[in-house]
C-alpha positions in Angstrom: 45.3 -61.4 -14.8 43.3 -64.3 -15.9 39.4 -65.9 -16.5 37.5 -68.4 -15.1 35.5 -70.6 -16.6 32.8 -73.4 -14.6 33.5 -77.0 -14.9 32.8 -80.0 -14.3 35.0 -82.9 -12.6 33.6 -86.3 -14.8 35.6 -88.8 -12.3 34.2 -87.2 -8.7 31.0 -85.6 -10.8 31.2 -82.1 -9.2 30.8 -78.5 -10.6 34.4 -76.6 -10.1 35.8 -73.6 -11.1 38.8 -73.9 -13.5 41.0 -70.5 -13.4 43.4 -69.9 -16.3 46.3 -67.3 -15.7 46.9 -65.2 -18.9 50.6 -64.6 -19.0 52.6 -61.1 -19.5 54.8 -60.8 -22.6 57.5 -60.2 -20.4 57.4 -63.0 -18.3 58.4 -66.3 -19.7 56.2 -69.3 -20.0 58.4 -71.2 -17.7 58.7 -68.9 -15.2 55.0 -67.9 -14.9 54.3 -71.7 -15.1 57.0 -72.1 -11.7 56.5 -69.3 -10.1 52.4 -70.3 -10.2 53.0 -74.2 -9.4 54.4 -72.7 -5.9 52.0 -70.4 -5.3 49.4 -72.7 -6.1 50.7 -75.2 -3.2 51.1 -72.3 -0.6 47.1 -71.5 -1.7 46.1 -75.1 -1.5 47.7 -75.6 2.1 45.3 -72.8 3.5 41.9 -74.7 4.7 39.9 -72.5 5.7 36.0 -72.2 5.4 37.0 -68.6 3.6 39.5 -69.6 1.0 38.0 -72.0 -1.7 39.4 -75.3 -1.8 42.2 -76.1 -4.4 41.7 -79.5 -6.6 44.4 -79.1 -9.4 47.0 -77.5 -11.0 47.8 -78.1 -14.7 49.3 -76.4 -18.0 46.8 -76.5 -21.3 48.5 -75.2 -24.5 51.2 -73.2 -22.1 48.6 -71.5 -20.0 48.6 -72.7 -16.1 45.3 -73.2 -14.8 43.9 -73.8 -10.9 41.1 -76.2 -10.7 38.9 -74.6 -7.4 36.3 -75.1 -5.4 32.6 -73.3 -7.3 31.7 -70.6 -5.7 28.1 -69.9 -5.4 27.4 -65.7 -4.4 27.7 -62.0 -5.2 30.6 -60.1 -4.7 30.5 -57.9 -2.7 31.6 -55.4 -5.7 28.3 -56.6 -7.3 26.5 -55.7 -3.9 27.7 -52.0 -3.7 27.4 -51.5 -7.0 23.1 -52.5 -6.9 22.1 -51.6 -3.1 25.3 -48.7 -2.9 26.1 -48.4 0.8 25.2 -52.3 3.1 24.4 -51.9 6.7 26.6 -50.7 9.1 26.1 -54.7 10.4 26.7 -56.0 7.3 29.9 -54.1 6.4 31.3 -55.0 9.7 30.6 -58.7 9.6 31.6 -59.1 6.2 35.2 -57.2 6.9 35.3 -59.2 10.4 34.9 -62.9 8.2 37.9 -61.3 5.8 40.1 -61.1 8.8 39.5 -64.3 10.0 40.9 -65.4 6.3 43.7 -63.1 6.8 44.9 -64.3 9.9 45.5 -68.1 8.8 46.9 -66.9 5.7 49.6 -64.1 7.1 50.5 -66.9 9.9 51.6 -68.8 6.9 53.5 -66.3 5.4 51.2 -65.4 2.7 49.8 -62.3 1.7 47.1 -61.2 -0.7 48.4 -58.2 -2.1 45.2 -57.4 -4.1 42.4 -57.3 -1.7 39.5 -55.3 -2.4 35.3 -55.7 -3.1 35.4 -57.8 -6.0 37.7 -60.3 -4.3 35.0 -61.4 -1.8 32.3 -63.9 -2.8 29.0 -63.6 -0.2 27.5 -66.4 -0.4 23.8 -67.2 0.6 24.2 -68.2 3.8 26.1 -64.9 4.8 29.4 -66.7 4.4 32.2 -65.1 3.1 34.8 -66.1 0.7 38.1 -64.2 -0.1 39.5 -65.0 -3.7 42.4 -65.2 -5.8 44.7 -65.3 -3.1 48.5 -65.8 -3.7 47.5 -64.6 -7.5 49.5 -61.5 -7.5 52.3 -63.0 -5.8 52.1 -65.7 -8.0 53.7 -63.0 -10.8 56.6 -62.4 -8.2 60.1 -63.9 -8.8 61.3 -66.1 -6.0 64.9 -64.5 -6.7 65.4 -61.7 -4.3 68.0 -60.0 -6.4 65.6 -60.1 -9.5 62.6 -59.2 -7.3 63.9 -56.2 -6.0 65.1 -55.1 -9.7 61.8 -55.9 -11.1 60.2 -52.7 -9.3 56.8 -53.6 -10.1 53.6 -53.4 -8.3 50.8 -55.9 -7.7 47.5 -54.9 -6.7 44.5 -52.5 -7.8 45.2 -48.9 -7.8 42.7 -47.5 -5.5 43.2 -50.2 -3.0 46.8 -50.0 -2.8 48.6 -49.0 0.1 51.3 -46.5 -0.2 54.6 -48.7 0.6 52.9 -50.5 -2.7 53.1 -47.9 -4.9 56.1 -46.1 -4.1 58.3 -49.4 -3.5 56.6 -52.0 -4.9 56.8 -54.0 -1.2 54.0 -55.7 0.9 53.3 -57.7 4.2 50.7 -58.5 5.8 49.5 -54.6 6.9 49.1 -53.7 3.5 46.2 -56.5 3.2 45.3 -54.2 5.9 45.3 -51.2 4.4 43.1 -52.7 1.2 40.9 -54.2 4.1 40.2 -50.5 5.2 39.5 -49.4 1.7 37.3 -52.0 1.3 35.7 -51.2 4.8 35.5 -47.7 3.8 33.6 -48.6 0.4 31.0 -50.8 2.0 29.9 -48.4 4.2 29.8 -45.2 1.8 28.9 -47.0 -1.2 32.0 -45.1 -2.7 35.8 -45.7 -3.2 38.1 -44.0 -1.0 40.0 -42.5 -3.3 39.0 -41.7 -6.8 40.3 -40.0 -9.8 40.3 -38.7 -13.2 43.7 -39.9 -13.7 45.9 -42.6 -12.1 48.3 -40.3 -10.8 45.6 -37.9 -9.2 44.9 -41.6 -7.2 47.7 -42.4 -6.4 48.7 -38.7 -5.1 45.3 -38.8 -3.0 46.5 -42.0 -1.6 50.2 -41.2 -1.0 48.8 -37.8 0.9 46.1 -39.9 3.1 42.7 -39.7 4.1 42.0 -36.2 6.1 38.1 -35.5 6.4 36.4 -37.5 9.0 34.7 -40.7 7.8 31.2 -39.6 9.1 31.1 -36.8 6.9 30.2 -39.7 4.6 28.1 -41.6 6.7 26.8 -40.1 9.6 25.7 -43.2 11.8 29.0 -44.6 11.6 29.9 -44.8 15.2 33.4 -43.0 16.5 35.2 -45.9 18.0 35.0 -47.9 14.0 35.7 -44.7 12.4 39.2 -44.7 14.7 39.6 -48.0 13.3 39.1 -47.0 9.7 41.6 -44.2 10.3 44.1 -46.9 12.0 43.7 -49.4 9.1 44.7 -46.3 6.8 47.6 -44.7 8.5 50.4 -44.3 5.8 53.1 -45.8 8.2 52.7 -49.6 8.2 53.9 -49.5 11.6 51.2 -47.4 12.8 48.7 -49.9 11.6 46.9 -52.5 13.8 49.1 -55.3 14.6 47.9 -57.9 12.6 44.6 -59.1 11.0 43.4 -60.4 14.5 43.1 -57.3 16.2 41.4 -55.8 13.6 38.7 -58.8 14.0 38.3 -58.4 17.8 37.6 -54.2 16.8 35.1 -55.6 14.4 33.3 -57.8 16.4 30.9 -55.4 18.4 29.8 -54.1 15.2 28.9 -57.4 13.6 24.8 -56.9 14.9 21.4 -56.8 13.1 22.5 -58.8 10.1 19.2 -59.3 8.5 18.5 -59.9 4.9 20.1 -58.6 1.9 17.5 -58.4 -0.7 18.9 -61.0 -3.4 22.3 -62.0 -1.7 21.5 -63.1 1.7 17.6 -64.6 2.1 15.3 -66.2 4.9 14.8 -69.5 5.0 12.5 -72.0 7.0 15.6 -74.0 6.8 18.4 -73.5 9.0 22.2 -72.9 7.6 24.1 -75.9 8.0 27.1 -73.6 8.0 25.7 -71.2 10.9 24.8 -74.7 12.8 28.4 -75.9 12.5 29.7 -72.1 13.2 27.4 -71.5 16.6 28.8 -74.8 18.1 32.5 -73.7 17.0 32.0 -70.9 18.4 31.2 -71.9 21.9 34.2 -73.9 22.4 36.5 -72.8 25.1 34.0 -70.5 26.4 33.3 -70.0 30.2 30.8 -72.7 31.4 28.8 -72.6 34.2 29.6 -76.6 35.0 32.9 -78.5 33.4 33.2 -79.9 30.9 32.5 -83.8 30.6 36.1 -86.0 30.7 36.9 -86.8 27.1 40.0 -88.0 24.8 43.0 -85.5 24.4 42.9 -83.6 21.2 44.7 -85.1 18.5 46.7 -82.9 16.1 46.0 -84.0 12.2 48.8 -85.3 9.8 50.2 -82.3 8.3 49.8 -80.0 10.7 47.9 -76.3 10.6 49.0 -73.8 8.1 48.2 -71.4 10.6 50.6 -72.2 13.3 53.8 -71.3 14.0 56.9 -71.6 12.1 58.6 -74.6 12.7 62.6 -74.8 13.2 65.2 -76.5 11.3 64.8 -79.6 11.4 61.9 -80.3 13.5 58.7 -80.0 10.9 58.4 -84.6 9.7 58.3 -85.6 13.1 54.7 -84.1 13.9 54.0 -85.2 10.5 54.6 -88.9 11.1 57.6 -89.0 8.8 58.4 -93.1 10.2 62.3 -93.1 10.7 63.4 -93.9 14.3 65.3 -90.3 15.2 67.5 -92.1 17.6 69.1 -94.5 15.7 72.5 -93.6 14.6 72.7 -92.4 11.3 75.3 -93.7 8.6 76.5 -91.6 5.8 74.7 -94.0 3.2 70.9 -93.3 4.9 71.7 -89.8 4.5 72.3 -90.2 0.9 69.4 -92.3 0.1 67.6 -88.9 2.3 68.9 -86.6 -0.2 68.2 -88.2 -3.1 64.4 -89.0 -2.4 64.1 -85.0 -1.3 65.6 -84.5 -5.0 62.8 -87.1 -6.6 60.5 -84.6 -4.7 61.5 -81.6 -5.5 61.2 -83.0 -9.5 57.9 -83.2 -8.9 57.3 -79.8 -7.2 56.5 -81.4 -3.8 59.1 -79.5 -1.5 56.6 -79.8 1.1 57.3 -83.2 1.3 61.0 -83.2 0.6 61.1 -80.4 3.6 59.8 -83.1 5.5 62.2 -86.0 4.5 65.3 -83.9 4.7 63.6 -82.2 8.3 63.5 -85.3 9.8 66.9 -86.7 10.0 69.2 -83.4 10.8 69.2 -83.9 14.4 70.2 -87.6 13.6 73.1 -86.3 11.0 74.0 -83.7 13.7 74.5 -86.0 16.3 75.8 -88.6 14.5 78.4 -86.8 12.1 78.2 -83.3 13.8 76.8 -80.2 12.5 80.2 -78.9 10.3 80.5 -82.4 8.9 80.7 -81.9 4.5 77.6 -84.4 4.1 75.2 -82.5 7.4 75.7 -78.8 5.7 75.3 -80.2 2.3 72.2 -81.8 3.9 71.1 -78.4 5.7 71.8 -76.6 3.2 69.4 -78.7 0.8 66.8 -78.4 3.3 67.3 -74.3 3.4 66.9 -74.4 -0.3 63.9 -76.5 -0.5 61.9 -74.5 1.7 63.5 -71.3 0.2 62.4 -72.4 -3.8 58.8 -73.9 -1.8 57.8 -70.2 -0.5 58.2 -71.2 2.7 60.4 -68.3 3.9 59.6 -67.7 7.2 61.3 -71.4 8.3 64.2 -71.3 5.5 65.4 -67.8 6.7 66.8 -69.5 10.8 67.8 -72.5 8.3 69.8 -70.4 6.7 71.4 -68.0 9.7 72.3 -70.7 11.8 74.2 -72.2 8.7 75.6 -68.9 7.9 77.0 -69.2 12.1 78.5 -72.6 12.1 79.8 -71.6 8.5 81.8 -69.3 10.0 83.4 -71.8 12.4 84.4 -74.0 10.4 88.1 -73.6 9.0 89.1 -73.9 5.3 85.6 -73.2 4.3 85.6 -70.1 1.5 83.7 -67.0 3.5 81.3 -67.0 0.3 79.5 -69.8 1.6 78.2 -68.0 4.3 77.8 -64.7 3.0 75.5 -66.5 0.4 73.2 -68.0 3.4 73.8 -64.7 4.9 72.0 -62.8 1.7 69.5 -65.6 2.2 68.5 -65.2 5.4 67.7 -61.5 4.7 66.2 -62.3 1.1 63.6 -64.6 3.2 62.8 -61.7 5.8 62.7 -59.3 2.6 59.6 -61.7 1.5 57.6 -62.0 4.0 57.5 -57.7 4.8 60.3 -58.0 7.3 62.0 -55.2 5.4 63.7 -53.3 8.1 65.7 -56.5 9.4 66.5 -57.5 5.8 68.0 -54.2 5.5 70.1 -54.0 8.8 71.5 -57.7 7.8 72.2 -56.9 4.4 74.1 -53.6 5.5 75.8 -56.0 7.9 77.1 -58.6 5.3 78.1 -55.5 2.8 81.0 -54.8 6.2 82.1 -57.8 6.0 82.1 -58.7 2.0 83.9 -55.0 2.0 86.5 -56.2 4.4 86.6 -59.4 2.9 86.8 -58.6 -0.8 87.3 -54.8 -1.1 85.3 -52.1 -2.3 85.0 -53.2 -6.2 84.3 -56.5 -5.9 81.5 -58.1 -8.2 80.1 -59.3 -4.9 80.4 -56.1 -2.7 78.7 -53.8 -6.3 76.1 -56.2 -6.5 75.1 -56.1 -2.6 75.5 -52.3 -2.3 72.8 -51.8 -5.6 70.4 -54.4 -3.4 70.7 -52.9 -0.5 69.9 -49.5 -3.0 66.8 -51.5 -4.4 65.2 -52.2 -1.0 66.3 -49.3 1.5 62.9 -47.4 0.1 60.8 -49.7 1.2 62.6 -49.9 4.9 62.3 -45.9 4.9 59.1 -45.9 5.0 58.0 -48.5 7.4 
């Protein structure tokens, strides 16, 4: 997918790591240059000691290129492949970090798609980071109707789950699924499945794992082989819940971490890592006397990439976006609004134009009402600028509750709200939410059909989507 080369930054002076993205000759430059720009942001907005920092994006000679944090470690790849199977501690501490990583990034909507050994940088403290995150997904195309046409799979074969390979879809389980692989391999010293031939792989994989895991490692205790046998079940749906589950399972097995010889050393000096992590680590815990009266706890600028979706709407006013929200708003404010969310958007920071067009909807709303022309054009923009920023998990309410007051308004043309309608489900499509994307697609196919009739551009077009992703839904 690409190389990376070390660096150095001559204005701040610091070693980096400067990732270029080789493109596909079937993409075109353009397109693997946008489609990487937005992944690139969703990447940077994950800070997290796990995933290295993001500096700079930038296009040399028509290649895109990440400017990152430098890395100092071993893969864990690397570490396999010179000690073969790492403690049973080791494994388990090292797959419990990965969660941790996991769990800020699927809270913001983003998932790996191509996790496995080689991915994982451990570092000499014992630290863990996970790489190339939002890579794969960088490749995808933002258009749902393209996407599901494209039938192509990201990933590495023998770490690929099976709703990967036979329908090209992921959410955040399959990270799962490639986190039990990876689990699997650190404890054996060998891949789960193997082959001669890709297809014998890909069989093994799409007919699961059968022979119990301690037939390849004895001392691995029952209640983590359950969990290795969870992490793998073919369904998604039978799989752990999400990525913190899977870390509170891991936990108990996290003990005796001692020395890796050449990855992980003793030092007469202490870790300033482990020194900051042992005093995170004790916060909110039980104490035997309370705590001493201090100041509340203030919430940073630009929130947590980590926490919860935020509704239409609502996402600048946290972020200290400065207009007064109950001040009337005139028809020419919202215009200037618009226009300095388009500058934004120019410049690839939808972020930020989410934020400027977020902030006054409730104003428009109760100033013009929410089925005046200028508030849906304005709420509509918003939709679009968190759809086109990879922000789906917000831009798919945006768009349902504009599809609903769409619907109320007369002399509106019905394909204005069928198209926030296909949306909606396009957003839920995106982030794994398959099932639902189905349902509400076969929904809006009803009503284009009674709207339009059966051989309609519109109604063909829907019904070969709906073709494209009911695979994926069958087997969830």
């Amino acid at each position: 997918m690409g190389e990376v080369w070390g660096g150095r930054d001559t204005v701040l002076d610091r070693e980096v790591a400067v990732k270029f993205i080789r493109p596909r000759d079937d993409v075109r430059g353009e397109d693997l240059i946008r489609r990487f720009d937005r992944e690139a942001r969703v990447t940077a907005r994950l800070v997290h000691p796990g995933v290295p920092a993001v500096h700079d994006f930038g296009v040399h000679e028509g290649r895109p290129y990440l400017v990152m944090q430098r890395i100092r470690g071993v893969s864990v790849a690397d570490v396999i492949a010179e000690q073969g199977s790492l403690p049973l501690g080791w494994a388990a501490a090292i797959a419990a970090q990965t969660c941790a990583v996991l769990s800020v990034a699927h809270r913001a909507s983003l998932v790996h798609r191509d996790l496995k050994p080689s991915n994982l940088m451990l570092e000499p403290d014992g630290g863990v980071k996970v790489l190339d995150f939002g890579l794969a997904a960088a490749l995808d195309l933002p258009d749902f109707s393209r996407i599901t046409q494209t039938g192509e799979s990201f990933g590495t074969l023998p770490y690929m789950a099976p709703e990967q390979i036979e329908a090209a879809q992921s959410d955040a389980r399959t990270d799962l699924y490639a986190l039990g692989c990876t689990l699997y391999e650190m404890l054996t010293g060998e891949q789960l499945f193997a082959g001669a031939t890709p297809y014998v792989v890909m069989r093994k994989q799409l007919d699961g794992w059968t022979r119990p895991f301690r037939a390849a490692r004895a001392e691995i205790p029952a209640a983590l082989e359950e969990l290795l046998r969870d992490l793998l079940r073919r369904k998604p749906e039978e799989r752990p819940a999400d990525a913190d589950a899977v870390y509170e399972r891991l936990l108990p097995f996290a003990t005796d971490l001692g020395p890796l010889p050449g990855v992980v050393e003793t030092s007469a000096r202490p870790s300033p890592l482990r020194m900051y992590a042992d005093v995170v680590s004790r916060i909110l815990m039980p104490a035997s006397t309370p705590p001493r009266p201090g100041p509340p706890p203030v919430v940073p600028a630009g929130g947590d990439a980590g926490g919860e979706p935020e509704m239409e709407g609502s996402g600048a006013k946290e972020r200290g976006v400065v207009r007064d929200s109950s001040m009337p708003l005139s028809r020419n404010d919202l215009d200037l609004v618009r226009r300095e969310a388009r500058r934004l958007v120019a410049q690839s920071r939808h972020r930020q134009a989410a934020d400027v067009l977020g902030n006054v909807i409730e104003p428009a709303i109760r100033s013009l009402g929410p089925l005046d022309d200028d508030v849906i054009s304005l709420r509509m923009q918003f939709a679009d600028v968190l759809f086109n920023g990879g922000d789906y998990r917000r831009a798919a309410p945006a768009y349902q509750r504009l599809a609903a007051d769409l619907g109320k308004r007369p002399g509106i043309p019905p394909e204005r709200a069928f198209d926030c309608r296909r949306q909606a489900a396009a957003c839920h499509a995106l982030i794994g939410q398959t099932s639902l994307a189905l349902r509400q697609l076969e929904e809006l196919l009803r009503d284009e059909r009674g709207q339009f009739g059966d051989d309609h551009e519109r109604v063909v077009e829907l019904r070969r989507q709906i073709g494209l992703l009911r695979p994926s839904a069958e087997n969830r």
